[in-house]
C-alpha positions, 0 to 999 in steps of 0.5 A, a space after each residue: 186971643 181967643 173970644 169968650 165962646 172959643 175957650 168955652 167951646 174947648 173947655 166943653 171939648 176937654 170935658 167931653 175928652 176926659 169923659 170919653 177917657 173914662 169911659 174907656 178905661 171903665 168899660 176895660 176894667 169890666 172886660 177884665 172884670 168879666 174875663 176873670 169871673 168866668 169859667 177858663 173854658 169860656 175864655 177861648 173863643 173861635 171868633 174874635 168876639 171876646 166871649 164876654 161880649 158875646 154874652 152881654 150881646 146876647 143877654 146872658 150877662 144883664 144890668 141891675 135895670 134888666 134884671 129889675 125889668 124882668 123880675 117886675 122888681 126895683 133895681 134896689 131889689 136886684 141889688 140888695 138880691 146881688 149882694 146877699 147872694 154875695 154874702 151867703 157865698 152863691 154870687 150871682 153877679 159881679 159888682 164892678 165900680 158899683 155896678 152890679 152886673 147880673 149873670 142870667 143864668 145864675 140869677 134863673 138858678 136861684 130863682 128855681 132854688 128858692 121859687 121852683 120851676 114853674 117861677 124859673 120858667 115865668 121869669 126865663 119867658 121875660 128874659 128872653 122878650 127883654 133879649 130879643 128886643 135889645 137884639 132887635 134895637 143892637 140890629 137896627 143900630 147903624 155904625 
């Protein structure tokens, strides 16, 4: 018979398993997600890094709190940003799960369309910080 910390220990276990099982299927369903909103011909890579991933590497594709961080907004901002570009038919992201995910590149053209160049300019200097220390902290990481 197991002891009382023995069946807590396995239901932490299973917790954590399931968790883990989730995550998994969550982070396929975004690949496929990302697969299908872009253009066919970023599909095809000649590495055997999918292109998504390559892109959320290096910082074309941002989360609602990096876009936030270089914005000098909320993430409430960038999402309520995200879902009237959705609305108006000029999406910059992608919501997934209900997790909007940000295109760089299509939130920097809004941004020069709706502030100009200059704005465009100012906000792509913090993108490109913001990139080059999660490169910096990716590079760092040991596996």
């Amino acid at each position: 018979m197991k002891a009382v910390g023995d069946r807590a220990v396995d239901d932490a276990q299973a917790r954590v398993a399931s968790i883990e099982s989730a995550v998994i299927s969550s982070a396929k369903g975004i690949a496929e997600c990302l697969a299908a909103a872009l253009p066919a011909e970023e599909h095809h890579s000649t590495t055997s890094t999918p292109s998504w991933m390559t892109e959320f590497r290096s910082g074309e594709i941002l989360t609602t709190v990096d876009a936030a961080t270089i914005l000098n907004v909320t993430s409430q901002a960038v999402r309520l940003r995200c879902e009237r570009s959705d609305d108006d038919g000029s999406p910059i992201g992608l919501r997934f799960a209900g997790t909007w995910l940000v295109s760089r590149r299509l939130l920097l053209d809004q941004i020069e369309r709706n502030n100009g160049l200059h704005a465009r300019r100012v906000v792509e200097g913090e993108a490109e910080k913001l990139s080059k220390l999660a490169q910096s902290k990716v590079g760092s990481l040991k596996i």
